[in-house]
N, C-alpha and C positions, 0 to 999 in steps of 0.2 A: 389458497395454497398456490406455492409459486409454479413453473411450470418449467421444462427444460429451456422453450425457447423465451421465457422472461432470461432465463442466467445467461443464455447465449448472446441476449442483446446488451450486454454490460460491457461484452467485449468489444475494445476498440474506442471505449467512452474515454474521452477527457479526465481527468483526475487533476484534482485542486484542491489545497487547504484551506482552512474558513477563515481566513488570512487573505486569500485571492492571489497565492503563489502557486504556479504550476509546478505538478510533478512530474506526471507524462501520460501512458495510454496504459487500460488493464488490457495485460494480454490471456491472459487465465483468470480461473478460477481453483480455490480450495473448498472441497466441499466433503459436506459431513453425510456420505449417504444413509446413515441407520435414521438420521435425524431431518435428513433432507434440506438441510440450513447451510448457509456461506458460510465455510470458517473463516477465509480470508480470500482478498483481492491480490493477486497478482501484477506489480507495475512495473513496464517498461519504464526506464528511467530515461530524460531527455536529457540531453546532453545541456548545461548552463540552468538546469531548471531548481529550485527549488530542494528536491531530492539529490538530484546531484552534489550540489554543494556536501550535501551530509555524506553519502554512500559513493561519491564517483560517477564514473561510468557502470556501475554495475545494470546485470539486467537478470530480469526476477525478482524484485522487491516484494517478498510478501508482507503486508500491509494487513492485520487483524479486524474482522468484520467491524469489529467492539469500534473499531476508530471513524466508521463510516456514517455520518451525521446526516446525506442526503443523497438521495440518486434520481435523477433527472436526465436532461441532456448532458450534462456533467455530473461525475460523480465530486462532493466535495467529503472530505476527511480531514479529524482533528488538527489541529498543527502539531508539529513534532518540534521541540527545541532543539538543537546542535548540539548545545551544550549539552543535554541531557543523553543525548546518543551518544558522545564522545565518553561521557561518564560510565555507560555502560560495557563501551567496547573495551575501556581502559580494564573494566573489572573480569570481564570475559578474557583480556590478553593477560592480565595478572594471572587469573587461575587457571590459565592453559601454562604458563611457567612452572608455576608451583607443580 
């Protein structure tokens, strides 16, 4: 069973796609206390990085456990296509119109 200070040490880790593109630092966690599991990572987005490119400068990128492949000295996580993001924003900014 994990413990508080395992989830605390995540914070501050590296994050990278299985790609070997950086995206920036988890600054949080999301978590499921009834279940005591990560729902998702929290990433600070670096400016020029990877995520950037997709999201901007935003910051708070929550990032879905489900995508998290390894955690080590860096965390690494699925890649995300661009294109596949853009497809979805487009469908999210359509049905906020409608």
């Amino acid at each position: 069973m994990a413990t508080i200070e395992e989830f605390s040490n995540l914070i501050g880790k590296d994050v990278f796609t299985d790609k070997g593109s950086y995206c920036g630092k988890i600054s949080n966690l999301e978590l499921d206390l009834e279940k005591f599991k990560v729902r998702a990572i929290i990433v600070d987005v670096v400016k020029g990085s990877f995520l950037a490119d997709i999201v901007g400068s935003k910051k708070g990128v929550v990032i879905p456990f489900q995508m998290v492949q390894s955690i080590g000295e860096i965390v690494i996580i699925k890649s995300i296509s661009p294109s596949l993001f853009e497809a979805e924003k487009g469908e999210k900014e359509t049905t906020e119109i409608i």
